[in-house]
C-alpha positions as CSV (number, residue, x, y, z in Angstrom):
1,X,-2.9,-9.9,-82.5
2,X,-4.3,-10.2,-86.1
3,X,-2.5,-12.5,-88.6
4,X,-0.5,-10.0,-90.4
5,X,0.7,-8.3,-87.4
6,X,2.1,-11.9,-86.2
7,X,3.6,-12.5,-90.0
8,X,5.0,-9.1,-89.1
9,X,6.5,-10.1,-85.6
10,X,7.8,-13.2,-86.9
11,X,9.6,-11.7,-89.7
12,X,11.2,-9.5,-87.5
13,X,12.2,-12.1,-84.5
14,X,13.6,-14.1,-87.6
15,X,15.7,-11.5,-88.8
16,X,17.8,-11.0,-85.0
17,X,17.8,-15.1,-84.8
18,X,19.2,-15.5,-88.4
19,X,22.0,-12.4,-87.6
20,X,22.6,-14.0,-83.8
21,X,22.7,-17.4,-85.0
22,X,24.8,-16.6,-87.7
23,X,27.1,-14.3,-86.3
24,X,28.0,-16.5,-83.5
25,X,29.0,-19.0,-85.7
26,X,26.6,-21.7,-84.4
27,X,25.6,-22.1,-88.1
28,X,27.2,-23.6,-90.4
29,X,28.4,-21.8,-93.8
30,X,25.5,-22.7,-96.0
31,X,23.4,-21.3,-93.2
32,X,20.8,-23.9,-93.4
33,X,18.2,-23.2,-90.9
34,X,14.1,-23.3,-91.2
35,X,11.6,-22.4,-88.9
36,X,8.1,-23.8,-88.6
37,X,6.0,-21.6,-85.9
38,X,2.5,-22.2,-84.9
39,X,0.3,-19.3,-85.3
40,X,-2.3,-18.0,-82.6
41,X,-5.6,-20.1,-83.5
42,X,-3.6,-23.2,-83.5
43,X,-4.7,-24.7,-87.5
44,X,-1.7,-23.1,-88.9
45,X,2.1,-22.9,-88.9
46,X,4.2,-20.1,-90.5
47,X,7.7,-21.4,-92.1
48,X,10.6,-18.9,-92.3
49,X,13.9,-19.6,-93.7
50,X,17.3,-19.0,-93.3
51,X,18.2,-16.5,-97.0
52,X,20.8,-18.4,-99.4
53,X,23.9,-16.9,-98.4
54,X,24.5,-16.2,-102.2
55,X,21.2,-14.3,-102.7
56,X,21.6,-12.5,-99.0
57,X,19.3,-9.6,-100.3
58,X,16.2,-12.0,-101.2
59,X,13.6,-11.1,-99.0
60,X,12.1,-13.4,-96.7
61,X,8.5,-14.6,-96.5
62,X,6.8,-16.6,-93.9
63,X,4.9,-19.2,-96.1
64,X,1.8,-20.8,-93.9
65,X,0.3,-23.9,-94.1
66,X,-2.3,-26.1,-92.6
67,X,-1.8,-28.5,-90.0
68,X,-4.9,-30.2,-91.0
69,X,-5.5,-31.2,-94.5
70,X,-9.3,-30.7,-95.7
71,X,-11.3,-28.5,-97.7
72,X,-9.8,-25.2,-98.6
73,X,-6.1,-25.9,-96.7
74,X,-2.8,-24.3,-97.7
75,X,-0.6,-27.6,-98.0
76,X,2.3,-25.8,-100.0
77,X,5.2,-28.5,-100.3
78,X,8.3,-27.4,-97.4
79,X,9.4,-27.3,-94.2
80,X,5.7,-26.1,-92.7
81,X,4.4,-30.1,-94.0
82,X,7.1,-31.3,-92.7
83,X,6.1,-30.7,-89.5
84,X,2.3,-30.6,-89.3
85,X,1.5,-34.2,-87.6
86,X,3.9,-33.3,-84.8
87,X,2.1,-30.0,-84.3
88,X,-1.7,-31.9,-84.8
89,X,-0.4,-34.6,-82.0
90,X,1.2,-32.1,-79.2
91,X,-1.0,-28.7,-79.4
92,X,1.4,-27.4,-76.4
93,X,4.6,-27.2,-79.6
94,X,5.1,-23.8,-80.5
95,X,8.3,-23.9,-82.9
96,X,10.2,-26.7,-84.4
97,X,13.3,-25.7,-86.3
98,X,15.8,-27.6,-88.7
99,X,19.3,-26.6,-88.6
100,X,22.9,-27.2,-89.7
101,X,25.4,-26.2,-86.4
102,X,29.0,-27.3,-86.7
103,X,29.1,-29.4,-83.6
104,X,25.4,-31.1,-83.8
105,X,26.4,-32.1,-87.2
106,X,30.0,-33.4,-86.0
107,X,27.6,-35.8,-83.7
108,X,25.0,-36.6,-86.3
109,X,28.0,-37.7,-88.9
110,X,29.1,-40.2,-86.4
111,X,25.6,-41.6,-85.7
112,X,25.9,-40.9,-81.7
113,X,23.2,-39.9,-79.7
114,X,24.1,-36.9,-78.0
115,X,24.0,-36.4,-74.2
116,X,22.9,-33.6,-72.2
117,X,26.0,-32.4,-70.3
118,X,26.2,-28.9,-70.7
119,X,24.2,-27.3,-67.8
120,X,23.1,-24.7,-69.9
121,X,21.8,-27.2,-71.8
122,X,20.3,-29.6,-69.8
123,X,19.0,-27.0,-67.8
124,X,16.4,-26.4,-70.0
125,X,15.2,-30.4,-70.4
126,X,14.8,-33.2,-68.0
127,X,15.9,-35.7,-71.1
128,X,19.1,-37.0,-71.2
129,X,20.4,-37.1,-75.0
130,X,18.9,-36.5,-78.6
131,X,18.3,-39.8,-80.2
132,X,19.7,-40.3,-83.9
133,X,17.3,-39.8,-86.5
134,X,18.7,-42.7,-88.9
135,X,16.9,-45.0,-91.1
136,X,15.1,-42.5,-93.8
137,X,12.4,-45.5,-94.7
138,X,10.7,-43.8,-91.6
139,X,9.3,-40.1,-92.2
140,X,11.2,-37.8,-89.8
141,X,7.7,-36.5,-88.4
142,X,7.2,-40.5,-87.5
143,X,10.5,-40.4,-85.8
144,X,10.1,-37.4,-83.7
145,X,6.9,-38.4,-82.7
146,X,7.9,-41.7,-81.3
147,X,10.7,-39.4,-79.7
148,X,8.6,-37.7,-78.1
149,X,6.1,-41.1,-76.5
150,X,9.4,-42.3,-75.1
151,X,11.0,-39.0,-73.4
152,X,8.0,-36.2,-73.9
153,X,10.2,-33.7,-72.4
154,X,13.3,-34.4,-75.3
155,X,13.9,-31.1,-76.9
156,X,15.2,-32.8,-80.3
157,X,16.9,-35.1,-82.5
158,X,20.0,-35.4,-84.3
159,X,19.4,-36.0,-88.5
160,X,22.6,-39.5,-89.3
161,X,24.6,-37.5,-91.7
162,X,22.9,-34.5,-91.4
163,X,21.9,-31.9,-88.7
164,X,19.5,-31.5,-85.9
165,X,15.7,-30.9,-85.6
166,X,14.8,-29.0,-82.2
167,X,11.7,-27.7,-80.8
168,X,10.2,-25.3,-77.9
169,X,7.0,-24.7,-76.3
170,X,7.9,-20.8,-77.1
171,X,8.1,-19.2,-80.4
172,X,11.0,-18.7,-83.0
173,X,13.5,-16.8,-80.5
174,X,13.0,-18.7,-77.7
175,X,13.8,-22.1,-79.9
176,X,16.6,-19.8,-81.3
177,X,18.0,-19.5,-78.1
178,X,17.5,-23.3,-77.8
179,X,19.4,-23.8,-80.6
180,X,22.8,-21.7,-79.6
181,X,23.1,-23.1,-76.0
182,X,22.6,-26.9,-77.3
183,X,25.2,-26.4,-80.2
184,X,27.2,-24.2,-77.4
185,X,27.5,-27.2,-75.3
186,X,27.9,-29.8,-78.1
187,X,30.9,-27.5,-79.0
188,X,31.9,-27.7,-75.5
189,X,31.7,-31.6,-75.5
190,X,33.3,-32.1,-78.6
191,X,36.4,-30.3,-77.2
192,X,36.5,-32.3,-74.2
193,X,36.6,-35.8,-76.5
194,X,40.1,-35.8,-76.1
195,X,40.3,-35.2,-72.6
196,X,38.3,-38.1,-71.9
197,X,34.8,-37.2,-72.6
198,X,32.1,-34.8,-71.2
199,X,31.6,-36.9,-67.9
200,X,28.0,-36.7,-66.1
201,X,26.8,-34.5,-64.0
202,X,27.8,-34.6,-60.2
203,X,25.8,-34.5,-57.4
204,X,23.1,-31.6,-56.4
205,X,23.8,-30.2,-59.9
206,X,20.6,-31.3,-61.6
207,X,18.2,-30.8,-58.5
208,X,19.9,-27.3,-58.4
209,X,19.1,-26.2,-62.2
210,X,16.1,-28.0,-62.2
211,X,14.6,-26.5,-58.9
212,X,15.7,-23.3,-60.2
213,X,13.6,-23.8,-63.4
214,X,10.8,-25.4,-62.1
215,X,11.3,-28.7,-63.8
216,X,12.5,-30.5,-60.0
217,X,9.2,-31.7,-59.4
218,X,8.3,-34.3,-61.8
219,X,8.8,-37.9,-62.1
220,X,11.6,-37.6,-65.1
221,X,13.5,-35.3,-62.9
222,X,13.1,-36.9,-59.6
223,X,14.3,-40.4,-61.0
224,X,17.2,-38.7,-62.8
225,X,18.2,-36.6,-59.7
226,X,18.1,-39.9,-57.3
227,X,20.1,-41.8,-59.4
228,X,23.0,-39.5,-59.8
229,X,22.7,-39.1,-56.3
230,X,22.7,-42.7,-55.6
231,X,25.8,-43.0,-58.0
232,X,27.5,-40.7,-55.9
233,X,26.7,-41.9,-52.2
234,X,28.1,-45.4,-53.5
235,X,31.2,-44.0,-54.6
């Protein structure tokens, strides 16, 4: 696929992820949502975002810029730099996103980590929680990659005060599918606050998802699966 006809793609995949995302209501109302996408060749990334709700006929442009910097780069200042050491470090990343969903946000405002306890939602990750992106005197690229050394399968990070920062191995609509079932469930956990809280997972449910998705047999989800199980059988 030449370069143009990925810009092309990418325009269009961002269009259905802006309408689904938005009409779903897993944005929030200034609709702040950017996505960086790693273009085939691997030295660049394409940034797309989310039009300003009061110029909604503004077209959209995929802006691209270098992961490396060096002779001859395209280093344009925005989301795409943002991102570029976490895409130099982990070649496997195809998307990284930053958005603004109601219930991610409700999470990042009270400076909690948020668990995994949607199966939808852990599902699709071995990790347990996002971690809290909080003290700003480190760069958020620093951050997420020292997310990253501690649990390499974590799928994101909550922004204090903010919003969220998510990633995929796939492109922009399978990180925008990402994005809906993780705010889905934070919606669903927030609801169940005063109930009690989400409570963890009981047992056979994560070696069911996880077998069913491949992830069952590595370490992360081996130790995670015997120790809810061990939980459970000392009950």
């Amino acid at each position: 696929m030449s370069a143009d006809d990925f810009t092309a793609t990418l325009l269009d995949d961002a269009a259905v992820a802006f309408r689904v995302l938005r009409e779903t209501g897993t944005l929030t109302p200034s609709a702040t949502l950017s996505f960086v996408v790693r273009e085939p060749g691997g030295d660049r990334v394409l940034n797309v975002k989310h039009p300003d709700p009061f110029r909604p006929d503004a077209p959209v442009q995929a802006v691209p810029t270098s992961i490396v910097d060096g002779p001859g780069a395209l280093r344009p200042w925005g989301d795409g730099i943002r991102y570029t050491a976490v895409f130099a470090a982990h070649p496997w990343l195809g998307s990284i996103a930053h958005v603004h969903t109601p219930h991610l946000a409700a999470w990042a405002q009270a400076h909690r980590p948020f668990p995994l306890r949607y199966v939808p939602a852990q599902r699709e990750t071995t990790a347990a929680e996002l971690p809290v992106y909080l003290d700003r005197h480190e760069g958020e690229d620093e951050f997420i990659l020292r997310a990253l050394a501690d649990e390499p399968d974590v799928p994101g990070i909550l922004e204090a005060n903010g919003g969220a920062t998510l990633w995929s191995r796939g492109g922009l609509l399978d990180l925008a599918r990402l994005i809906l079932i993780v705010e889905e469930g934070a919606r669903a956990q927030t609801l169940a606050e005063p109930l009690g809280g989400a409570e963890d997972f009981g047992p056979g449910v994560l070696a069911q998802q996880w077998n069913a998705m491949g992830r069952g047999d590595s370490d992360r989800a081996r130790e995670r699966i015997a120790r809810t199980e061990a939980r459970y059988s000392t009950a």
